[in-house]
N, C-alpha and C positions, 0 to 999 in steps of 0.2 A: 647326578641330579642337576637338573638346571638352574641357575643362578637366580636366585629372589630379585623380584623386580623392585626398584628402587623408587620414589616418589618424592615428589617436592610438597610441603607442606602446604595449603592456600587456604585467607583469611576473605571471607565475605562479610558486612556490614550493612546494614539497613540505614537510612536515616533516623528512624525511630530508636536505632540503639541494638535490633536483632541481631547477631550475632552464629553465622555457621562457621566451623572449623572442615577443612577437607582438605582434597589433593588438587596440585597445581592440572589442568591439562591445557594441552595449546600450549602460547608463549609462558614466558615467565615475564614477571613484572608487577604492575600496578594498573588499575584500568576503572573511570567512573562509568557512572551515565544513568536513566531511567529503567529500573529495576518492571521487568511486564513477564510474564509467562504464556506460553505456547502452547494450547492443545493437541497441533497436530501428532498423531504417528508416524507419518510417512512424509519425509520432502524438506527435509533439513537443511539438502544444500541449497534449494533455493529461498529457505527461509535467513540463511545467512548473508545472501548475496541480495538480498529485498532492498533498495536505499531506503527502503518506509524506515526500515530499523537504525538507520544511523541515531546516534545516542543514545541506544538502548541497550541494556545488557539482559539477555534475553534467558529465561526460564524453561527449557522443555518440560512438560507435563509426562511426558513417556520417560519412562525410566530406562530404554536402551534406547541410546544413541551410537551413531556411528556405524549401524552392522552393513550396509553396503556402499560405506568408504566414500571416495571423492570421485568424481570425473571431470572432462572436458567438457562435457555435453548438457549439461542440466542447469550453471550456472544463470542466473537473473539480469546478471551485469559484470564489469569488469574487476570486482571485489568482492571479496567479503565487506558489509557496512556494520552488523551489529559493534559495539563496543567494550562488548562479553558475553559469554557462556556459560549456562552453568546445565550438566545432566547428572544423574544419579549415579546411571553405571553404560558408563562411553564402552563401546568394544572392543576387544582384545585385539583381534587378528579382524580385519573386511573379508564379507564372504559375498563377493557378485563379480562377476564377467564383468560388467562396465567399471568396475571399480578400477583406479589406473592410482593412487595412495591413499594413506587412513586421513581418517577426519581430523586427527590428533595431530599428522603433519602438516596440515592444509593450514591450522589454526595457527600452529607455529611458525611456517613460511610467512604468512600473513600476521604477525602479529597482535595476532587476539589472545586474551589472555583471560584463561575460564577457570573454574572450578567444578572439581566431580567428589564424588563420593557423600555428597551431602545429601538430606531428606528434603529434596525437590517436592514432597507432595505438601510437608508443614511448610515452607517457604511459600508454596501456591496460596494456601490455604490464610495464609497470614496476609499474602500480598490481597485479597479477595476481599478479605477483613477491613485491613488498614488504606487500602488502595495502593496505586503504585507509585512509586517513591525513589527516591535515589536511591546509590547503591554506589560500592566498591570493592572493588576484587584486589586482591594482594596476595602474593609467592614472597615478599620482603618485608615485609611487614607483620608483625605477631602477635601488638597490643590493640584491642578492638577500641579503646578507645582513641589512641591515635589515630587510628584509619577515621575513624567517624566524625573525628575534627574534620580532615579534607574529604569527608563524603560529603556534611554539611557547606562548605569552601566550594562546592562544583555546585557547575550551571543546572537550571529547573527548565522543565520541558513547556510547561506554560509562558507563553510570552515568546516566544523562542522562532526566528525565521528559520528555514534550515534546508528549505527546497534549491535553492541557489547552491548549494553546498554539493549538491547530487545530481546537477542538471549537466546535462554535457553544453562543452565550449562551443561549439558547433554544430550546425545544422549539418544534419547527412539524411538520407531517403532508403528507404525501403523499398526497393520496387512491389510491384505487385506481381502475384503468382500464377504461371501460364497455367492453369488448373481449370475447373468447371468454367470460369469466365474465359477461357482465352486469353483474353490479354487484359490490360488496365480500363475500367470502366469509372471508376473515382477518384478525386484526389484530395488528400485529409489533410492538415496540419495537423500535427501533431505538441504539442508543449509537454517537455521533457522538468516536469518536477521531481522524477527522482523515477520514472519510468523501466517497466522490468521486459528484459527483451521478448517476452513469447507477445506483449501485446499489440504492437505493432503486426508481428509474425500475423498474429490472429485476423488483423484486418486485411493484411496482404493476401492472404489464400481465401479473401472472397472480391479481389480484382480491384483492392486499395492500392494507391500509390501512397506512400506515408511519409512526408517530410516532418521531420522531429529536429523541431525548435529549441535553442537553449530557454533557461524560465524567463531570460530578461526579453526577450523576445516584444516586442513589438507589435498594434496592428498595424502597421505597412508592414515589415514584415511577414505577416498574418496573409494580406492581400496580396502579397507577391508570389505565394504557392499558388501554379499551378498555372491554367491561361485564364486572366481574368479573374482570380482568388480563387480559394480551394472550394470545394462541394459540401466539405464541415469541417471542425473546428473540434479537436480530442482532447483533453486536461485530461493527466495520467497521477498516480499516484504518487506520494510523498511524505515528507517524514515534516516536523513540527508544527504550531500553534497554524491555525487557519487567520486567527483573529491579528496576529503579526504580519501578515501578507497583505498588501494594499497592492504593487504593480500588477500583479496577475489580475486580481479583480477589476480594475480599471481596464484592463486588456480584453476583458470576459464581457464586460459591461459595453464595450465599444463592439463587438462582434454581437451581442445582442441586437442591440442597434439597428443593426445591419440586416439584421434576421438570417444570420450564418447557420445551420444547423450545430448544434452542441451536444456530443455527450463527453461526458464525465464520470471517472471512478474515484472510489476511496476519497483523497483528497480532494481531487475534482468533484466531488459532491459539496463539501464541506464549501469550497470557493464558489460555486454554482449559488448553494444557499447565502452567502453574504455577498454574493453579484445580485441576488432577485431583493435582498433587503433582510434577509433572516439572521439568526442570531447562529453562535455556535458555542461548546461547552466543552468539555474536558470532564473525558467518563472516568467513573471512580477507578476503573482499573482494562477498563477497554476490553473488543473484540479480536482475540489473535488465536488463529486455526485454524481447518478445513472441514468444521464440522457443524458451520452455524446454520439453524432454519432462517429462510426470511420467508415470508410471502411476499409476491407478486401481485400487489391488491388491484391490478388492472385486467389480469387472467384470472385468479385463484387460486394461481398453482404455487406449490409452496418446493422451496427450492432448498437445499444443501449447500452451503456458501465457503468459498474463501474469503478469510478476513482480517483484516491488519490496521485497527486505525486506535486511536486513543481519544480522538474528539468527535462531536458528533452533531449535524445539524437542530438546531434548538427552533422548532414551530411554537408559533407564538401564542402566549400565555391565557389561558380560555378558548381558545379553538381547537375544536374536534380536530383530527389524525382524518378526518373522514370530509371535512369541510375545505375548498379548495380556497386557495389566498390571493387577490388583488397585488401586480406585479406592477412595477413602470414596463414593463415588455410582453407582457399578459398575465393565464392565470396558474398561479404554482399551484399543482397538489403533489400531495403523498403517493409514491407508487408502490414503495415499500418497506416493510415494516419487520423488525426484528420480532420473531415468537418467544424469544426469552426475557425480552425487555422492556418489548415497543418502541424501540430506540429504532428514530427516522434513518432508513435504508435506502431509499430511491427518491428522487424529486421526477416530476414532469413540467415543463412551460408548454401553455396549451394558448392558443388564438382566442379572444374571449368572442369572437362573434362566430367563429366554424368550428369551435372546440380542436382544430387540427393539431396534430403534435407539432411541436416547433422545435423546442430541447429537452434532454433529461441527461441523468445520472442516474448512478448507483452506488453506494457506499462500500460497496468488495470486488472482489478480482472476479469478472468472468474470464479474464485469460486462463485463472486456473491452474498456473503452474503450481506444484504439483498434483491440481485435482482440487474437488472434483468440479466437473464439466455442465453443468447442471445450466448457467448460466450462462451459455454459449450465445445463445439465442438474441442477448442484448446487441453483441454485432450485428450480426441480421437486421434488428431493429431498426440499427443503426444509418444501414447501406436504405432500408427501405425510407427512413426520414431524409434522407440527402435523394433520394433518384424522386421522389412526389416532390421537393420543393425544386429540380432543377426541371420536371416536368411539367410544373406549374408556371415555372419561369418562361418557359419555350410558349406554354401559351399566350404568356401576355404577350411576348413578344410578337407573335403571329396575327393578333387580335390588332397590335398598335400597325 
């Protein structure tokens, strides 16, 4: 008979005092951070490897994790960033062709340090309740009220700068893809706050050249992409408080100026809204999955979303969702809107005298790694706001 498998004991803690018992998986050790949960089913490894998630210890809502193991290929970035894990029942043996080892050793090559075996759906359920909240994982530790002295002892995700932390050292470039374009037809800056690699990818195979910015990044900087400065101006995703962040906005606010075109995700929406003058807040317990409706309130079309944020743009007090807002740079409206919550999902900057689009965002991943694809279409958007304003540019030129 085969030998009983052996298990290392692991303590989790709530700041409120909750309390799971389970089994260590991944590292062994001790590990804090802001306690969120995961709805997705499918796409774990690139949910570990997200910087949005640095200082979180992350919940799956799916109760198998693990079943097709790790790869080379799917990864978001050069890491794993969450700061824990926790699934219900991780998988025994990996069952897929790409799978090249288990998720169980990845965690532990990397130093993460999770817990399994526990009722992932009351922890959900709780965190929903109470919101989310600190947390700590322990394989050495036994007594729950120990751990929750230094759960209470670690950092709060409010107030918190953290995109610096996730941005690479260095400017490098994406070429653009010899695909339906041929060759390069635009060039982006790109600002790297905590940036997951398919997104760049994504503007590349529609004839993007993509320099990607570290966050401390500069506008000189900014205006040195490219000949003559870049065609538009990209704010990628990231991990803490929006309201902590001043350089980026100051950066955002001077390429406004300019009338650079701009979009922006996830994070980049939250910085976009306090570049135009709007507030931002910290949601009871946040969007994280690939299964969120938004509408598109400029089409109608209502989309399937990927989504990872915890804060979320705050339009101001007595105005309709539906009523556009007086800008220093023109007019902001809402483009889109969460169907579970009404929680502000897209911004638009529009010309107040030609209504013409000038910038936006969006609050979730159209990259989409891993899914769904729903929102692809905002690059598109995006290529088409940069080609009308350098069209528009050739004509004054031709006019003077």
């Amino acid at each position: 008979m085969p030998e009983p498998t052996t298990t290392t004991p692991a303590l989790l803690v709530l700041e409120d005092g909750r309390a799971f018992h389970g089994d260590a998986y991944g590292a062994r050790g001790e590990t804090f951070g802001e306690a969120v949960f995961n709805t997705g089913m499918t796409g774990y490894q690139e949910t570990l490897t997200d910087p949005s998630y640095h200082r979180q210890v992350v919940v799956m809502t799916a109760p198998h994790i693990g079943n097709t193991g790790v790869n080379d290929t799917d990864p978001e970035s050069s890491r794993i960033w969450v700061s824990g894990y926790v699934v219900r029942d991780p998988a025994r043996v990996p069952s897929s062709w790409r799978s090249q080892r288990s998720l169980d050793d990845e965690l532990t090559a990397q130093g993460v340090v999770g817990i399994s075996g526990i009722d992932t759906r009351a922890l959900t359920r709780h965190l929903r309740e109470r919101g989310a909240m600190r947390v700590g994982i322990s394989t050495t530790e036994t007594d729950p009220a120990a751990l929750l002295e230094r759960v209470l002892a670690s950092g709060e995700m409010a107030g918190t700068e953290l995109s610096t932390e996730v941005s690479t050292d260095q400017t490098y470039v994406v070429p653009a893809h010899a695909g339906e374009w041929g060759a390069k037809r635009l060039t982006v800056a790109a600002l790297d706050l905590g940036i997951k690699t398919m997104t760049p990818y994504r503007m590349a195979e529609r004839g993007i050249e993509v320099h990607v910015l570290p966050a401390s990044a500069t506008i000189e900087d900014v205006l040195a992409v490219g000949d003559g400065g870049p065609d538009g101006l990209f704010y990628s995703n990231g991990p803490g408080d929006p309201a902590a962040t001043t350089h980026q906005i100051d950066l955002l606010r001077a390429a406004l100026e300019r009338e650079i075109p701009y979009f922006g995700i996830c994070f980049g929406n939250q910085l976009f809204g306090r570049a135009l003058g709007l507030g931002t807040y910290k949601l009871k317990y946040g969007h994280r999955g690939i299964n969120q409706p938004v509408m598109d309130r400029t089409t109608g079309t209502v989309e399937v979303t990927a989504h990872n944020h915890g804060f979320a743009v705050q339009w101001p007090e007595g105005v309709s969702l539906a009523e556009p807002v007086p800008t220093p740079y023109g007019v902001a409206t809402v483009s889109h809107v969460c169907l579970n919550d009404d929680v502000v999902e897209g911004l638009e900057l529009r010309d107040p005298e030609t209504d013409a689009l000038r910038s936006f965002s969006v609050q979730y991943h159209p990259e989409a790694a891993a899914g769904p694809h729903d929102a692809a279409y905002l690059f598109d958007r995006f290529v088409d706001l940069m080609r009308d304003r350098t069209t528009d540019q050739q004509s004054v030129q031709k006019e003077a």
